[in-house]
C-alpha positions in Angstrom: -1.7 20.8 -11.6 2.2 21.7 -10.4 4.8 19.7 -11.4 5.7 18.6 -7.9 1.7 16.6 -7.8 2.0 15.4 -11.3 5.2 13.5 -10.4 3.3 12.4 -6.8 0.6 11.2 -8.9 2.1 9.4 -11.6 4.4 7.6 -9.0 1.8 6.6 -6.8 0.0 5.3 -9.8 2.7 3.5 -11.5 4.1 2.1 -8.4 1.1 0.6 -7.5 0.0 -0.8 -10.6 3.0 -2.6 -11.1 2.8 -4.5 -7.2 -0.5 -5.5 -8.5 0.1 -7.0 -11.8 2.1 -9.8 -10.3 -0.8 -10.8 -8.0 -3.3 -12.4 -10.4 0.0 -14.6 -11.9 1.2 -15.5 -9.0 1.4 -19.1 -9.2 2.4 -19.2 -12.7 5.2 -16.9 -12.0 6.4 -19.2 -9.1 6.0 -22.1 -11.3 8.2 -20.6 -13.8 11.7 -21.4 -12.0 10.5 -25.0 -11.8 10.7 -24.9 -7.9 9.3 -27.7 -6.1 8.2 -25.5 -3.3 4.8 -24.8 -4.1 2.5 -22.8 -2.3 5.7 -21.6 0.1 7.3 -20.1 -3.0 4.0 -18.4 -3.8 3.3 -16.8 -0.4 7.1 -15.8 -0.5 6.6 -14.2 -4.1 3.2 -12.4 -2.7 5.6 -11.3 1.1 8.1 -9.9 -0.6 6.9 -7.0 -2.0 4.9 -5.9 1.3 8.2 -6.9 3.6 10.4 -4.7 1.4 7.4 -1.9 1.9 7.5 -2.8 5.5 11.2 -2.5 6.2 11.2 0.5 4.7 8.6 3.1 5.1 10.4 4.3 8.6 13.8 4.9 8.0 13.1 6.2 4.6 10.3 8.5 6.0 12.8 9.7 8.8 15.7 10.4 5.9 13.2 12.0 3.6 12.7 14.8 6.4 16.8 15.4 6.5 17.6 14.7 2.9 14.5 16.1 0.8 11.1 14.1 0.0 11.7 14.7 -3.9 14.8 13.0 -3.9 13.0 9.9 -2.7 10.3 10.3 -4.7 12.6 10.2 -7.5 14.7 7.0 -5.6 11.5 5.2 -5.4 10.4 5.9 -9.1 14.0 4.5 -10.1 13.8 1.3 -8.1 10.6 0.6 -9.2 11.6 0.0 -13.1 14.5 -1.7 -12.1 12.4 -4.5 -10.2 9.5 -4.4 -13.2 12.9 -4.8 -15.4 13.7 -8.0 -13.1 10.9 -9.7 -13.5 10.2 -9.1 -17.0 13.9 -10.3 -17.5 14.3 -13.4 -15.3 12.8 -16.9 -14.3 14.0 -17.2 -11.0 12.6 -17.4 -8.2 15.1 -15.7 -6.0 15.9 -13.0 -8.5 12.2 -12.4 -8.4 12.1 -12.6 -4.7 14.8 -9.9 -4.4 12.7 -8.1 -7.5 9.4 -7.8 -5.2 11.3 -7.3 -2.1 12.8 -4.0 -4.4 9.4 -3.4 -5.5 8.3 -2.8 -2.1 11.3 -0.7 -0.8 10.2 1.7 -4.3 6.5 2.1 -2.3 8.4 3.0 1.2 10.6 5.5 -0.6 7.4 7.3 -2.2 4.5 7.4 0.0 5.7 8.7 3.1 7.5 11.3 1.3 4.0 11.9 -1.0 1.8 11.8 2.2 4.4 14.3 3.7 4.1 17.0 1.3 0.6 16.8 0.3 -0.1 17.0 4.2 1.3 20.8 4.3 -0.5 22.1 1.5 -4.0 24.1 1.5 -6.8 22.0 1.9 -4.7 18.3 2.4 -7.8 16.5 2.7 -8.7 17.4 -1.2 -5.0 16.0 -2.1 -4.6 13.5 0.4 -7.8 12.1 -1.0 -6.7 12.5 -4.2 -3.1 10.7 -4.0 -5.6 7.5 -1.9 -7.9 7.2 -5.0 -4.6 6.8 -7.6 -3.2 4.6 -4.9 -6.2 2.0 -5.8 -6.5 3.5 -9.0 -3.1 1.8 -9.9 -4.1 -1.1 -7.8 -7.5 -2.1 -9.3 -5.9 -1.1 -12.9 -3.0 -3.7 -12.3 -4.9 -6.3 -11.5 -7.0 -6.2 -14.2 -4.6 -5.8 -16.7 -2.9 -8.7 -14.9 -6.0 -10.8 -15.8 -6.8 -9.7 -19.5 -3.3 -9.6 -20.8 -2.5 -12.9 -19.2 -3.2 -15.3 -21.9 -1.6 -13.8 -24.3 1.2 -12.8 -22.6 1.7 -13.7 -19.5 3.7 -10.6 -18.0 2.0 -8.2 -20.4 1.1 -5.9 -17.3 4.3 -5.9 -16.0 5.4 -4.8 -19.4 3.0 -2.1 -19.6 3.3 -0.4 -16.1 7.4 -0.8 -16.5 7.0 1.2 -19.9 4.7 3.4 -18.0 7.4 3.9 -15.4 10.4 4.2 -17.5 8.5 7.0 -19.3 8.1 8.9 -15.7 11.9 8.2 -15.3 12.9 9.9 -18.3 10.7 13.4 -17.2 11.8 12.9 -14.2 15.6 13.5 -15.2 14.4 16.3 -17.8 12.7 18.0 -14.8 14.9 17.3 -12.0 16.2 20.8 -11.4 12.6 22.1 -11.2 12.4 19.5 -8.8 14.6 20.4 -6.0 13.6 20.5 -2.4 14.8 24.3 -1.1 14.5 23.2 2.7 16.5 20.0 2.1 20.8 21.2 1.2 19.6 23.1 4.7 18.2 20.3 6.3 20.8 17.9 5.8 24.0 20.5 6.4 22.7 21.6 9.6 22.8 18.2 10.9 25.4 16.1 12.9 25.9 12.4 12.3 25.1 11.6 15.2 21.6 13.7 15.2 20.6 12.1 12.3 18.8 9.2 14.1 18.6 10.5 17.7 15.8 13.1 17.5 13.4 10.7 15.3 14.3 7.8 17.9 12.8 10.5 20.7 9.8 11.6 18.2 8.8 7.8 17.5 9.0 6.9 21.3 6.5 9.9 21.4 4.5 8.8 18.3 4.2 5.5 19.6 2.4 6.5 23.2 -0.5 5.5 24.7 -2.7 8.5 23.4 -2.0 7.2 19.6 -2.1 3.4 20.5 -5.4 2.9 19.1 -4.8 4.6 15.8 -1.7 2.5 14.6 -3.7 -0.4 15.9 -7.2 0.6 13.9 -4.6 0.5 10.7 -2.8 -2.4 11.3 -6.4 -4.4 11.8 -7.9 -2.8 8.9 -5.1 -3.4 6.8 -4.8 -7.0 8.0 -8.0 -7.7 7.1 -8.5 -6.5 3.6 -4.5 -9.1 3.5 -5.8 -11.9 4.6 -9.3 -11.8 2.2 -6.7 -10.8 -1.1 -4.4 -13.5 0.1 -6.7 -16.3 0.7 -10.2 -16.2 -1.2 -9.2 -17.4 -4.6 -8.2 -20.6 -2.8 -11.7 -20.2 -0.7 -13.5 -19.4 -4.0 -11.6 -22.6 -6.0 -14.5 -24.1 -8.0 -17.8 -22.4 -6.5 -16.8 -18.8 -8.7 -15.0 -18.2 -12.1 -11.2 -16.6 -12.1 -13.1 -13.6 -13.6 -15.9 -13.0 -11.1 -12.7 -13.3 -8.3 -11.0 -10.5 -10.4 -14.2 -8.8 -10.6 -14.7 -8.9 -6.9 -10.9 -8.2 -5.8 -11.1 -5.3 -8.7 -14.5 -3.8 -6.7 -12.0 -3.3 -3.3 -9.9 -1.0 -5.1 -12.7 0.7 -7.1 -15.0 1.6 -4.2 -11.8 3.1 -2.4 -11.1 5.1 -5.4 -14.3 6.6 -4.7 -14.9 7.3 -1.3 -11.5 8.3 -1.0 -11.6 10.7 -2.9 -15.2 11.8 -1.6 -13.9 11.7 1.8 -11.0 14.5 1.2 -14.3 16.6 0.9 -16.5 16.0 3.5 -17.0 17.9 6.2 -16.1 15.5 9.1 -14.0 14.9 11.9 -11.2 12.6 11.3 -12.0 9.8 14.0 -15.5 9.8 12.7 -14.3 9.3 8.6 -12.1 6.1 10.5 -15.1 5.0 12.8 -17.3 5.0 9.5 -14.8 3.4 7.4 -13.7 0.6 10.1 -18.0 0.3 10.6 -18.4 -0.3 6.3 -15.1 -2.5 5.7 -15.6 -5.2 9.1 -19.2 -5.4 7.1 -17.7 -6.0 4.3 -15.5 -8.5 5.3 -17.7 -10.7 6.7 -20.1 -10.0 3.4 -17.8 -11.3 1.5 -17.9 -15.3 3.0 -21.0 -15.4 0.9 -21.1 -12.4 -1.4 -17.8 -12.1 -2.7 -18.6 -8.9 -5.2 -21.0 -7.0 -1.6 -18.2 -8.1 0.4 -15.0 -6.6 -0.9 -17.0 -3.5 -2.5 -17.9 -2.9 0.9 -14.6 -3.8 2.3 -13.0 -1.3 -0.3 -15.6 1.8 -0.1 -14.8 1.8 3.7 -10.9 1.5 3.8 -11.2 4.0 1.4 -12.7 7.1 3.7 -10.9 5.2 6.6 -7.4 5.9 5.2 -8.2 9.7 4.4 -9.0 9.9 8.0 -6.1 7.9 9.4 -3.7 10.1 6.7 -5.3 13.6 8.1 -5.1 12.3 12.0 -1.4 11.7 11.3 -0.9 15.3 9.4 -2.3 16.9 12.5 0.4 15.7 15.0 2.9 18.1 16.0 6.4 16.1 14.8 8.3 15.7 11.6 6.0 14.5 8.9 8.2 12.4 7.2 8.3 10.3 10.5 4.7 10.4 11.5 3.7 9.3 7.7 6.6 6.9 7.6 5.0 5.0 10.7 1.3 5.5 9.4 2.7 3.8 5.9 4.3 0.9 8.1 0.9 0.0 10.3 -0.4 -0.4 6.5 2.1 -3.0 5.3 2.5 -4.3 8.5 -1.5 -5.3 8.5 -0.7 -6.2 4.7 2.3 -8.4 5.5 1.7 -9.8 8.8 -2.0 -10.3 9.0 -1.5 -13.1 6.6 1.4 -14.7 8.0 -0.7 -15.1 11.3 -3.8 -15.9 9.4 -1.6 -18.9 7.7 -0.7 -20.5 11.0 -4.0 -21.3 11.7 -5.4 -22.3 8.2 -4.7 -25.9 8.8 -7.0 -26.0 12.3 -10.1 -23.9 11.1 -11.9 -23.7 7.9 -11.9 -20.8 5.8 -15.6 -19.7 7.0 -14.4 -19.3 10.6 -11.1 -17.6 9.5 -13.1 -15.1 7.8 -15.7 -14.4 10.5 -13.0 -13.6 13.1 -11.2 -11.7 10.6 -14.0 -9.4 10.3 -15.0 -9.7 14.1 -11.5 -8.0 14.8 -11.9 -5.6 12.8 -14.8 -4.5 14.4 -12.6 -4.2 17.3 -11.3 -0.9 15.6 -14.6 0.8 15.7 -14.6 0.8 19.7 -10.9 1.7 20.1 -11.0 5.3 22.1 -8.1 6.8 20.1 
């Protein structure tokens, strides 16, 4: 393995971990700063992160085409010790606020930059595959590190993924030099000010037409769905399943993409048929899951798994700048992840958690139909 997919790798991995720890200690980390807020400050703790991702996966992606994609690679690998440094470090709950909301901006800084590169190589479904499974590789292992470390201390996978990253920092600056982007000095002197935002403003209008409309839209509802199961099962599941059967079950999402992620990079499929399957196996899932909590989000996981390869190799095969096109595929994610929720919450208080669920799933299904 080259240096330049070890670094991808170990970013995506580390990143992702660390955005994941927080979740299982959620309330206790909102609790710490003795706010009276409650659940609010616990859904703002849980936003933050996906709003800083959100806000930021476009213009980075645009800037990583002029500027270099290593160099925000590197930018995201920085801000993400920095944030795990914050919250180790602090009690508060706006520090930690502005520590997740970093967190997230890290994740839009590396993965449309990641997807980017590994998208021009030989053979991107094999990396692109790849890159997915250490996505929810770092995922399921945060979690459940989250969960076993917990009681003894409680930010003991915070601790470990911030070592983790601080170690990747440190090669990082050994290695920079090996590191640098040849097309980027070239890139970024050839270009006027005021060409800096004009062409990707034209490319997005194009990105955005009608022909790709159902794409972006497949993501955002996929995405949206696996947000608003994360975001409100454990308070579904209070008292009829154990906190370690829910981190079992939440664990299983990021597991079975792990695996058909990386299985789909090598099969021998179309791209809209890898997203139809993976839509058909993940609105299954979620609507599994109202009963069968450990079915429903391994189901939910195995098919957002071979979905994303397909969405990730759609998007490599338009003709634009890749940092864009992946920048915009990365925001339909935490968009679905950020928003989906949000929407979900207003109507919590008219429906019970049953019939939230089965229309979350039922729009998902949506996606399957969706010509483009």
């Amino acid at each position: 393995m080259n240096l330049h997919r070890l670094l991808i790798y170990g970013a995506a991995f580390t990143i992702m971990g660390l955005s994941n720890a927080v979740i299982p200690i959620l309330p206790e980390l909102a609790n710490l700063s003795n706010n009276s807020s409650g659940g609010f400050a616990l859904s703002l703790l849980f936003s933050a992160y996906f709003l800083g991702a959100l806000g930021t996966m476009l213009p980075f992606g645009i800037l990583a085409d002029r500027f270099g994609n290593f160099k925000f690679i590197a930018l995201g690998i920085i801000l993400t010790v920095i944030s795990g440094l914050t919250i180790l470090l602090s009690e508060n709950l706006w520090i930690l606020l502005i520590a997740r909301f970093i967190e997230g901006s890290a994740c839009g800084a590396v993965f449309p930059a990641s997807f980017a590169i590994l998208s021009k190589l030989n053979n991107p479904g094999r990396y692109l595959g790849e890159l997915t499974f250490l996505f929810n590789a770092g995922l399921a292992t945060g979690a459940f590190l989250s969960g076993l470390l917990a009681d003894i201390y409680l930010k003991g996978a915070i601790l470990v993924f911030t070592i983790l990253t601080f170690f990747l920092t440190m090669y990082l600056f050994s290695r920079y030099r090996g590191l640098a982007d040849p097309e980027s000095s070239e890139k970024a002197g050839s270009l006027k000010n005021f060409d800096l935002f004009r062409k990707p403003y034209r490319e997005t209008k194009k990105l955005l037409s009608r022909s790709n409309f159902g794409l972006w839209l497949s993501s955002f509802l996929l995405n949206g769905a696996i947000g608003v199961l994360v975001a409100y099962y454990p308070d579904y599941s209070l008292g009829t399943i154990t906190k370690a059967q829910l981190g079992i079950s939440i664990s299983s999402l990021y597991v079975c993409a792990m695996i058909t992620s990386l299985l789909g990079g090598h099969f021998k499929v179309k791209e809209k048929n890898l997203i139809r399957i993976g839509l058909g196996f993940s609105a299954l899932g979620a609507l599994s899951a109202i009963k069968y909590p450990l079915l429903g989000f391994s189901s939910l996981g195995a098919g957002s798994g071979v979905a994303t390869v397909g969405f990730a190799l759609a998007v490599a095969r338009m003709n634009t700048d890749r940092g864009l096109a992946m920048g915009l595929f990365n925001t339909t994610i935490y968009a679905g992840l950020s928003l989906a929720p949000i929407i979900a919450g207003i109507f919590i208080d008219f429906v019970s958690f049953e019939k939230l669920f089965i229309a979350n799933g039922c729009i998902l299904a949506v996606g399957i139909i969706l010509k483009n």
